[in-house]
Structure formats: structure tokens, C-alpha cells
TIRO-2110 file (N, C-alpha, C; in Angstrom, 1 decimal):
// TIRO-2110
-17.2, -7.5, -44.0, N, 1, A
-18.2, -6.6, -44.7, CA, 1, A
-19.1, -7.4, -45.6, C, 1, A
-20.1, -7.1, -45.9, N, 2, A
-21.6, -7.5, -46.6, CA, 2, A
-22.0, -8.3, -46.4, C, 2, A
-22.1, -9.2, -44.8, N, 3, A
-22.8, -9.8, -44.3, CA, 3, A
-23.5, -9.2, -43.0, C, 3, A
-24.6, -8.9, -42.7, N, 4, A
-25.5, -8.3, -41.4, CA, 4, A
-25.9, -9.3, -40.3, C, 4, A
-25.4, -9.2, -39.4, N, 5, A
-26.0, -10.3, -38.4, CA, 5, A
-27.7, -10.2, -38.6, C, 5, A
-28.3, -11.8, -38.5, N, 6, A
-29.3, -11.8, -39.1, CA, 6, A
-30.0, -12.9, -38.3, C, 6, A
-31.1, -13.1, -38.1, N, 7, A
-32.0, -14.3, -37.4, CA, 7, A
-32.5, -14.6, -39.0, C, 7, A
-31.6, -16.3, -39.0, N, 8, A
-32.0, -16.3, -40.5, CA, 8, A
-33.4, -17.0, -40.6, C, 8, A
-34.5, -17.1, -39.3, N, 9, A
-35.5, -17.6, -39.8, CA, 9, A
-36.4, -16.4, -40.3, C, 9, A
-36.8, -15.4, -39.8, N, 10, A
-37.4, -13.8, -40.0, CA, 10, A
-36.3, -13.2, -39.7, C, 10, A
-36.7, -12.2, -40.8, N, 11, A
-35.4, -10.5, -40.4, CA, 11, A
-36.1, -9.9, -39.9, C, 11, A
-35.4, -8.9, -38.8, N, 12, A
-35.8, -8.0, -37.8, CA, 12, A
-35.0, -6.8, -37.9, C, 12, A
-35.0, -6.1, -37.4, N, 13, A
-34.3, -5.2, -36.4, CA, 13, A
-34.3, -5.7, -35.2, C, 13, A
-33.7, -5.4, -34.6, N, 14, A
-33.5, -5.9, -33.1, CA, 14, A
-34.0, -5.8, -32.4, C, 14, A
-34.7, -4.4, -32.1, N, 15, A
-36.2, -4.2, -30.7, CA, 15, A
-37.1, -4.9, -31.7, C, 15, A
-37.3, -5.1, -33.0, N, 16, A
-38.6, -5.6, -33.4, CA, 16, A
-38.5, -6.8, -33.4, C, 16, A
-37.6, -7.5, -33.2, N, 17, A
-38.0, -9.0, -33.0, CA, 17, A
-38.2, -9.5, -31.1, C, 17, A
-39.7, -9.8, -31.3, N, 18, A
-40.2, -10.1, -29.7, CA, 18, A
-39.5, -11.2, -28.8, C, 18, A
-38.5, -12.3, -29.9, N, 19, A
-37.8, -13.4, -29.0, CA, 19, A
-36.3, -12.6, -28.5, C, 19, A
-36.0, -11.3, -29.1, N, 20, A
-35.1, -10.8, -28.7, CA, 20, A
-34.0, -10.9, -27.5, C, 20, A
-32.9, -10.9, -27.0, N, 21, A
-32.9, -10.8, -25.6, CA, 21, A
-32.4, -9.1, -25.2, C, 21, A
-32.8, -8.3, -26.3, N, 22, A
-32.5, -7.3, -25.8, CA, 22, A
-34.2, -6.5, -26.4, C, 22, A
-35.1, -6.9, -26.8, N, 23, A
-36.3, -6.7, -27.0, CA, 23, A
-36.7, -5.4, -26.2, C, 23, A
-37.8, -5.0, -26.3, N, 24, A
-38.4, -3.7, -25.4, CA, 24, A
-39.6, -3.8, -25.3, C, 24, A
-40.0, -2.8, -24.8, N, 25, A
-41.7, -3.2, -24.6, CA, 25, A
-41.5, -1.3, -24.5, C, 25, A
-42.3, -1.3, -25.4, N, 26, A
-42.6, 0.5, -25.4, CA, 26, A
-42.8, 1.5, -24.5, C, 26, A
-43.1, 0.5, -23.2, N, 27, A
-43.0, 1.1, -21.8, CA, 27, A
-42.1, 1.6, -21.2, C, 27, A
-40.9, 0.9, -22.0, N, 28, A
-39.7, 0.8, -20.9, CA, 28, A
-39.1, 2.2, -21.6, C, 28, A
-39.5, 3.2, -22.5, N, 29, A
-38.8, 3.9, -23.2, CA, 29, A
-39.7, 5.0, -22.8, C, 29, A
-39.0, 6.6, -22.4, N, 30, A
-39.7, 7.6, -22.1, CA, 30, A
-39.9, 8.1, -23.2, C, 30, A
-40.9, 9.0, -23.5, N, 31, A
-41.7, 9.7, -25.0, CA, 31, A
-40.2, 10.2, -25.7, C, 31, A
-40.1, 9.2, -26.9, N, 32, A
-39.0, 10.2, -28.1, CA, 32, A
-37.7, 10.1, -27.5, C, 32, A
-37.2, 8.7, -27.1, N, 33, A
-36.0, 8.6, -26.4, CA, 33, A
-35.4, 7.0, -26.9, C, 33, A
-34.2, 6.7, -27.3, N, 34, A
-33.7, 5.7, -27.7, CA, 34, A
-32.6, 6.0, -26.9, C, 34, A
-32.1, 4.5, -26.7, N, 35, A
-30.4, 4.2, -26.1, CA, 35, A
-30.7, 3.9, -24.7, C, 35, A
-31.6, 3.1, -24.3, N, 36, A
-31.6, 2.2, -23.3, CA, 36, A
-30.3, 1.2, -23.4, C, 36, A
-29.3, 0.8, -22.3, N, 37, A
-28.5, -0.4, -22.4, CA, 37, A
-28.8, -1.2, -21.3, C, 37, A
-28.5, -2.3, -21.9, N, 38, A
-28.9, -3.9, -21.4, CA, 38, A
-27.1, -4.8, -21.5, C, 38, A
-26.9, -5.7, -20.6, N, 39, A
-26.2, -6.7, -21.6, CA, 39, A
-26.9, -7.7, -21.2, C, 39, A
-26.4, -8.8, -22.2, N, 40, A
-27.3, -10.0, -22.1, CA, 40, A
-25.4, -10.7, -22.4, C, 40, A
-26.0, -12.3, -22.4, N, 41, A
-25.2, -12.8, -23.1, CA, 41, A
-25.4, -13.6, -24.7, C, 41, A
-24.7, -13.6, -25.0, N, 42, A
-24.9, -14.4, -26.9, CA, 42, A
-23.6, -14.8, -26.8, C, 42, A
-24.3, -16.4, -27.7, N, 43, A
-23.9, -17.4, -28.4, CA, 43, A
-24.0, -16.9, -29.8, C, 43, A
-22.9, -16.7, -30.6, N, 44, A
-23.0, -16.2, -32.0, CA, 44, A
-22.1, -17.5, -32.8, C, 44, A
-23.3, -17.5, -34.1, N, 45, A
-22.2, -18.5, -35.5, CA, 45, A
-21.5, -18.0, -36.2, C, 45, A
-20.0, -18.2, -35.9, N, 46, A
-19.0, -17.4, -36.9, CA, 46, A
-19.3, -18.0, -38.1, C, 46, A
-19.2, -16.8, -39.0, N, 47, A
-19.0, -17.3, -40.6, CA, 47, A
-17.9, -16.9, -40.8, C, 47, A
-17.5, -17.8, -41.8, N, 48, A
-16.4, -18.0, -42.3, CA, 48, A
-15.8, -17.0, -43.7, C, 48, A
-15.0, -16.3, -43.4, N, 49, A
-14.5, -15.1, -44.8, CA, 49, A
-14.0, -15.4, -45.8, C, 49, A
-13.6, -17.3, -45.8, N, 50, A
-13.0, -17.6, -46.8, CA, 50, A
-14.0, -18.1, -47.9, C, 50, A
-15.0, -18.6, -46.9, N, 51, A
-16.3, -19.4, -48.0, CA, 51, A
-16.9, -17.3, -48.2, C, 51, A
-17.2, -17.1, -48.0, N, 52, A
-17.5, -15.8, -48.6, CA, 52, A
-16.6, -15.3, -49.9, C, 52, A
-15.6, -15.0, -49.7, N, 53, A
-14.6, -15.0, -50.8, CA, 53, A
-14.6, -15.8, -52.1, C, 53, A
-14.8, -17.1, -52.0, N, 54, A
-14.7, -18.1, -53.1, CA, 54, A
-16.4, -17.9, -53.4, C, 54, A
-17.0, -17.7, -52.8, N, 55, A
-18.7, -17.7, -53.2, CA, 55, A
-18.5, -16.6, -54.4, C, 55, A
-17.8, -15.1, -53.9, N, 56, A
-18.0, -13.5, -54.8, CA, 56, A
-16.8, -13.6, -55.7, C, 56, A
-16.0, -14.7, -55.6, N, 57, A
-14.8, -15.2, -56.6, CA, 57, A
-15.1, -15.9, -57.8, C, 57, A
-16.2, -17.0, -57.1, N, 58, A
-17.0, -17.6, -58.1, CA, 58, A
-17.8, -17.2, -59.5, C, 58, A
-18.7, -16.1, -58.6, N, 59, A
-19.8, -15.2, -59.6, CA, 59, A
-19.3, -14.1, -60.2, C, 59, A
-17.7, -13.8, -59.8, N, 60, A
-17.2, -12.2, -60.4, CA, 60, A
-16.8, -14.1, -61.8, C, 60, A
-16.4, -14.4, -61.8, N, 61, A
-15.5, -15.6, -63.2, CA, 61, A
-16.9, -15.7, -63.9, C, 61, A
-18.0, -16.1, -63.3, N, 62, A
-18.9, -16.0, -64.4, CA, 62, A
-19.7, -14.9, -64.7, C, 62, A
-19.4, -13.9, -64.3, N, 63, A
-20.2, -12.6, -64.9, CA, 63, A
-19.2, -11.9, -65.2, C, 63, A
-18.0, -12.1, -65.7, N, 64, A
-17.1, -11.3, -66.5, CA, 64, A
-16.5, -9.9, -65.3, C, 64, A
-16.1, -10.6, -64.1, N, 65, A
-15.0, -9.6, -63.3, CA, 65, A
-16.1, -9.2, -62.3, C, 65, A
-17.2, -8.8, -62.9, N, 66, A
-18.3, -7.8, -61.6, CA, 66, A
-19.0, -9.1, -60.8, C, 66, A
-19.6, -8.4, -59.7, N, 67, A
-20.2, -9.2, -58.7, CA, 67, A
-21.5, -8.3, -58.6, C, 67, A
-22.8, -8.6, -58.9, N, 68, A
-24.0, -8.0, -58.4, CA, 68, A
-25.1, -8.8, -57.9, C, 68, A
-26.0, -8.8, -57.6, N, 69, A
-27.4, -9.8, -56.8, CA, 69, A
-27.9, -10.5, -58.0, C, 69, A
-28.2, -11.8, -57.8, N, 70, A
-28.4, -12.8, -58.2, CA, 70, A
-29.8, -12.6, -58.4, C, 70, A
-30.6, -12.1, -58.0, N, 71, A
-31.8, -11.8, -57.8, CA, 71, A
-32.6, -10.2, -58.5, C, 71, A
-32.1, -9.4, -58.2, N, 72, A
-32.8, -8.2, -58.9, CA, 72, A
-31.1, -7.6, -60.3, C, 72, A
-30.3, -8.2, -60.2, N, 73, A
-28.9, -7.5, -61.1, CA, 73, A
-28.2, -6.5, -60.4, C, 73, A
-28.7, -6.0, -59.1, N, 74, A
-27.9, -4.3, -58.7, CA, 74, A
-26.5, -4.5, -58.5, C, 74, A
-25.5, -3.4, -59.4, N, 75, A
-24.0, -3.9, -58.8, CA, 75, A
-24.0, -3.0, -57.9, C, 75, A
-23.1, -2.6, -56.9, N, 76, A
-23.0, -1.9, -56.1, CA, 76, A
-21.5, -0.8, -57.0, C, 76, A
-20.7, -1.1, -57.6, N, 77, A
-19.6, -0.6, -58.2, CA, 77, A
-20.3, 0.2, -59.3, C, 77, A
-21.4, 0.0, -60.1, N, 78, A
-21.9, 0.3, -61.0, CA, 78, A
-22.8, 2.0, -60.3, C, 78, A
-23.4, 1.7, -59.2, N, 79, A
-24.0, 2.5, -58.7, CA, 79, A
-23.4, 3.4, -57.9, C, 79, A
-22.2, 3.3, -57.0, N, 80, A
-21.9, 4.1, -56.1, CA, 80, A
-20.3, 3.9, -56.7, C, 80, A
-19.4, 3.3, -57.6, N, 81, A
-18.6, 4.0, -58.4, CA, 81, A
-17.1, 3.1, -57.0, C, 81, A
-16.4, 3.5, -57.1, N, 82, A
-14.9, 2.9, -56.5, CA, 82, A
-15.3, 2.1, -55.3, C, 82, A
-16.1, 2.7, -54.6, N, 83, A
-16.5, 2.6, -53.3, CA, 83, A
-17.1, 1.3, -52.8, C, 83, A
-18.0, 1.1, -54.1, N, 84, A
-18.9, 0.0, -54.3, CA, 84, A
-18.4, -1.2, -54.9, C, 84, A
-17.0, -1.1, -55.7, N, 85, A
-16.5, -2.4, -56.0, CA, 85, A
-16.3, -3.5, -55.2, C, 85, A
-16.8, -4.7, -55.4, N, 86, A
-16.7, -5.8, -55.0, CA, 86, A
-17.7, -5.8, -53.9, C, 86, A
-18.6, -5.0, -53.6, N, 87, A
-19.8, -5.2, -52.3, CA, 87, A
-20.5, -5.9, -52.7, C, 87, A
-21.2, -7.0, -51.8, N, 88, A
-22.4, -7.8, -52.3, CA, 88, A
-22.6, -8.2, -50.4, C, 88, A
-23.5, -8.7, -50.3, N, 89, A
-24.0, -9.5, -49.1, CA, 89, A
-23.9, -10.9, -49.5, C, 89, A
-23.8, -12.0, -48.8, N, 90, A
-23.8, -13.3, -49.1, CA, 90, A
-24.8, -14.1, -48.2, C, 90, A
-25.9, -14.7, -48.8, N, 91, A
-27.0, -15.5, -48.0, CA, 91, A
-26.6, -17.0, -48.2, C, 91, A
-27.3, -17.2, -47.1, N, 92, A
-26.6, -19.1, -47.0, CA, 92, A
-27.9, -19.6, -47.2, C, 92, A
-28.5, -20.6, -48.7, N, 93, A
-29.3, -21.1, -49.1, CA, 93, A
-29.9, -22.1, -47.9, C, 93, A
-29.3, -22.8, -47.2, N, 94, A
-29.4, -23.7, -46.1, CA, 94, A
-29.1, -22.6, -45.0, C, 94, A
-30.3, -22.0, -44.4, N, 95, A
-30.3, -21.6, -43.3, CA, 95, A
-29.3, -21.6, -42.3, C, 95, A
-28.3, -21.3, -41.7, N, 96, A
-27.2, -21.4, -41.1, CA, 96, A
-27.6, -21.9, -39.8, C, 96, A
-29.3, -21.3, -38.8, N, 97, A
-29.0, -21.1, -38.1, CA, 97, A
-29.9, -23.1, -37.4, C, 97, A
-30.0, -24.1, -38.9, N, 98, A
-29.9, -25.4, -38.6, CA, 98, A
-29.4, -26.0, -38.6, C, 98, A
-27.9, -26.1, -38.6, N, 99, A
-26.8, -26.9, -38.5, CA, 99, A
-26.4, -26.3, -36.7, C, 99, A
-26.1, -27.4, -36.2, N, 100, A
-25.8, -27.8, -34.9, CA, 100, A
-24.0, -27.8, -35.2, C, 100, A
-23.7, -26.6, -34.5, N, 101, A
-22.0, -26.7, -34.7, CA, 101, A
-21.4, -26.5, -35.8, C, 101, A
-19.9, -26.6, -36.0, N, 102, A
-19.5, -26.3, -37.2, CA, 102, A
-20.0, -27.6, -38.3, C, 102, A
-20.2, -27.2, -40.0, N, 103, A
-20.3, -27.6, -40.6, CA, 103, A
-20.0, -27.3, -42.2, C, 103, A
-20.0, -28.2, -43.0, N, 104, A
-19.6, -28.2, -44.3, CA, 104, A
-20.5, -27.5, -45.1, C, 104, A
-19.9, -25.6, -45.9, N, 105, A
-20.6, -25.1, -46.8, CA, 105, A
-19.9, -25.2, -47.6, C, 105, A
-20.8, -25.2, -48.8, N, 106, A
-20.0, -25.3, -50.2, CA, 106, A
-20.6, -23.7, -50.4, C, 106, A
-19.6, -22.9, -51.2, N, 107, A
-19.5, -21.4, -51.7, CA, 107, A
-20.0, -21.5, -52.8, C, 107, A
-20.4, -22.5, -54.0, N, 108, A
-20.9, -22.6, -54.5, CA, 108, A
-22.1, -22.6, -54.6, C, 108, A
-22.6, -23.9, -53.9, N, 109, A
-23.7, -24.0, -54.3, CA, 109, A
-24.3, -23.8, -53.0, C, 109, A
-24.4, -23.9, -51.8, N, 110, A
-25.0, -22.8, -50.6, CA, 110, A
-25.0, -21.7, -50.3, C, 110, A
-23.7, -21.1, -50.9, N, 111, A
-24.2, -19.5, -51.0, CA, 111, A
-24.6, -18.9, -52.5, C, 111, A
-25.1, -17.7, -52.2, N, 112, A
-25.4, -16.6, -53.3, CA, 112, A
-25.4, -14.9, -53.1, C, 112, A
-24.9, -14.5, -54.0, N, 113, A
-24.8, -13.2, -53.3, CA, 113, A
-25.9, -11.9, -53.9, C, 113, A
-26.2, -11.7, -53.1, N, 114, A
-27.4, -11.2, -52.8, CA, 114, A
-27.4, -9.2, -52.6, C, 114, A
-28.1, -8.6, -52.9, N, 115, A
-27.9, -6.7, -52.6, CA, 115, A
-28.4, -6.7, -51.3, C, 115, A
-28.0, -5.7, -50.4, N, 116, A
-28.8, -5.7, -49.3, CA, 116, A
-30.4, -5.7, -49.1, C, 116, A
-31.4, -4.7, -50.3, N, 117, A
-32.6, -5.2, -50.4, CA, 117, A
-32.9, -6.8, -50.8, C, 117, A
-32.9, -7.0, -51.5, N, 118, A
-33.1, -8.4, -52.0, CA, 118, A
-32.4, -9.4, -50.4, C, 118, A
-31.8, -9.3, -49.9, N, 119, A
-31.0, -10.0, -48.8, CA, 119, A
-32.3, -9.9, -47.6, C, 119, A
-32.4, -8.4, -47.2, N, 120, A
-33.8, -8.2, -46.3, CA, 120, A
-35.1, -9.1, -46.5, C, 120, A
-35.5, -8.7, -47.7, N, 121, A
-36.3, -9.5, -48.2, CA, 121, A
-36.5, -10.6, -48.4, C, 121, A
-35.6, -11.7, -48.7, N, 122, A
-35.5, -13.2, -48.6, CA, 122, A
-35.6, -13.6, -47.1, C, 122, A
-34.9, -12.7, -46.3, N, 123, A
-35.2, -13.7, -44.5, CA, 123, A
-36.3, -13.1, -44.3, C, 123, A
-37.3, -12.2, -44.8, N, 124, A
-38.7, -11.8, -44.5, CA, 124, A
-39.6, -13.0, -44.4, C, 124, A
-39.1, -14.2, -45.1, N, 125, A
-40.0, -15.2, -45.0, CA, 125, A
-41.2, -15.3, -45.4, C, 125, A
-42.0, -16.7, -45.7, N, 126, A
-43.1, -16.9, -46.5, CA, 126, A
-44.1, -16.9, -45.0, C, 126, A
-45.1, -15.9, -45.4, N, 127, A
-46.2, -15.7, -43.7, CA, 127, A
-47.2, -17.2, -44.1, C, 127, A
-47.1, -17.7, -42.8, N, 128, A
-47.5, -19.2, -42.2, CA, 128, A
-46.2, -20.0, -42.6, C, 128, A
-45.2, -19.7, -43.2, N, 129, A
-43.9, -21.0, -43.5, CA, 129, A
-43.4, -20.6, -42.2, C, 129, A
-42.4, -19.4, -41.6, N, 130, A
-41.8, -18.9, -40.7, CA, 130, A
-40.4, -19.2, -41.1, C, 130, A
-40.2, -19.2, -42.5, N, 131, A
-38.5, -19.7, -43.0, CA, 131, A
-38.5, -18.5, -44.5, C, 131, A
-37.0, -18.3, -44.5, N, 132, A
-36.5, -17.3, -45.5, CA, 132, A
-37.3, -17.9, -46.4, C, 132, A
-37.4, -17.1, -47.8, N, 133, A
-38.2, -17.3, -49.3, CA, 133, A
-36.8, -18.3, -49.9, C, 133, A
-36.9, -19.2, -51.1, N, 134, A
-36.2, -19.5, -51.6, CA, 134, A
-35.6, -18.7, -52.6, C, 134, A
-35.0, -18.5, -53.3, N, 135, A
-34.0, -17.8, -54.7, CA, 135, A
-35.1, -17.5, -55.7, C, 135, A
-35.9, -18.9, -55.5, N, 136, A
-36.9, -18.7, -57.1, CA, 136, A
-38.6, -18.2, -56.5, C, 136, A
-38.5, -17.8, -55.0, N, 137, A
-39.6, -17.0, -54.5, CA, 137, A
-39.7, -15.6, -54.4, C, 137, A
-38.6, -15.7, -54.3, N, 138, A
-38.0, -14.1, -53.8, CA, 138, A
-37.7, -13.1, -55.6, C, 138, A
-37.4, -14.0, -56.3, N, 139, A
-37.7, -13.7, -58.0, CA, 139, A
-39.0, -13.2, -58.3, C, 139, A
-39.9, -14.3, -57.9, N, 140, A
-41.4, -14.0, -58.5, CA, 140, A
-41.4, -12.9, -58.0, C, 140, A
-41.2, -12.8, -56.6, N, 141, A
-41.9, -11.6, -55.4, CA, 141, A
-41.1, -9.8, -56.0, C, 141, A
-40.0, -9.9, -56.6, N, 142, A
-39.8, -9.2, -57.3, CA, 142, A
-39.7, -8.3, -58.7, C, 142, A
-40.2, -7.1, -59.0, N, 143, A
-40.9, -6.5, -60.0, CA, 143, A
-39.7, -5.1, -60.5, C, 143, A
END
């Protein structure tokens, strides 16, 4: 839980991203109709639940027990009350999806945990970069 499978160079939705392999073309869809199926095959990068854990383990010891976004403050426990304790999303500073095979993350300092807005918005990417915003772009870009 509070990680979204994600194309970490641009975020999408999934018919909206055109390298898709399950993509559409607005033709293929009759007026006001969703739930075409397809299979395809996928190659998926497992992440790991333990580097997730020691990342929201880390930040609940220095923010006194709570865990909220690193970037705008939202807690999820504070807002939606039992339910929301301990929710956060976790982004990987180093793009996950350029490491070739398994590899060495530190929970520290490659991850951060992030709200789901703020999480969207960082893999939106810098238009002409075609790569997530950094920590301290995605700050500015927020008001």
C-alpha cells in the first residue's frame, strides 16, 4: 500500500500514456464506453516493502511518531483520522526505472515519502527534461 505503479519518467494514466502496451486510440472505443480488454505481457520492478518501511520508520523518529509529505506537510492520519495512520506514498529519488536489475537503495537517502498529490506531480516531469522534478523543484512548483 502507498506505492502506485508508475512510469517513473512521466506519470500517466494508462490509456494516456501513448508508449502504452495497452494504449487506445479513441477509435477503438464505441461513443461513452470503457472496458475494452487486451492482454499484453509485462516485465514489472518489484519494490521492496522492507526499504519502504525503514524509509516511513525513519521520518515517523524524526517528526515525532507521524509520517506526512516531505514536500507540501499533508498527514493522511491528521486528515482522514484512524484510517489514515501511517499512509504516505514512497518515491525513489533515483528513478527506479535506470537501474538495470536488482540494485542497492538506501531508505534513507533515496527514498522520500511523498502524499499522493505531490507524488503525481513530481513524475509529471520538467517539459523538455522528460524526467521526474527533483524534491527542491517540485517545492518551488508548490503554493
Amino acid at each position: 500500500p502507498g506505492e502506485q505503479p508508475e512510469d517513473e519518467e512521466t506519470f500517466y494514466g494508462v490509456a494516456d500514456n501513448p508508449e502504452s502496451p495497452i494504449a487506445h486510440n479513441d477509435a477503438d472505443y464505441a461513443p461513452d464506453t470503457e472496458g475494452l480488454e487486451h492482454q499484453y505481457n509485462l516485465t514489472k520492478k518489484e519494490r521492496n516493502p522492507e526499504l519502504r518501511r525503514k524509509c516511513i520508520e525513519h521520518y515517523k523518529h524524526l517528526w515525532g511518531g507521524h509520517i506526512h509529505c516531505i514536500c507540501c506537510g499533508f498527514d493522511f492520519e491528521k486528515a482522514y483520522g484512524k484510517i489514515g495512520e501511517g499512509y504516505i506514498e514512497i518515491h525513489h529519488i533515483n528513478p527506479h526505472h535506470t537501474f538495470e536489475g536488482e540494485h542497492m537503495v538506501d531508505p534513507i537517502n533515496d527514498l522520500i515519502p511523498l502524499c499522493s498529490n505531490c507524488h503525481s506531480m513530481i513524475h509529471k516531469g520538467v517539459p523538455g527534461r522528460g524526467t521526474c522534478m527533483t524534491l527542491k523543484e517540485l517545492k518551488n512548483c508548490y503554493k
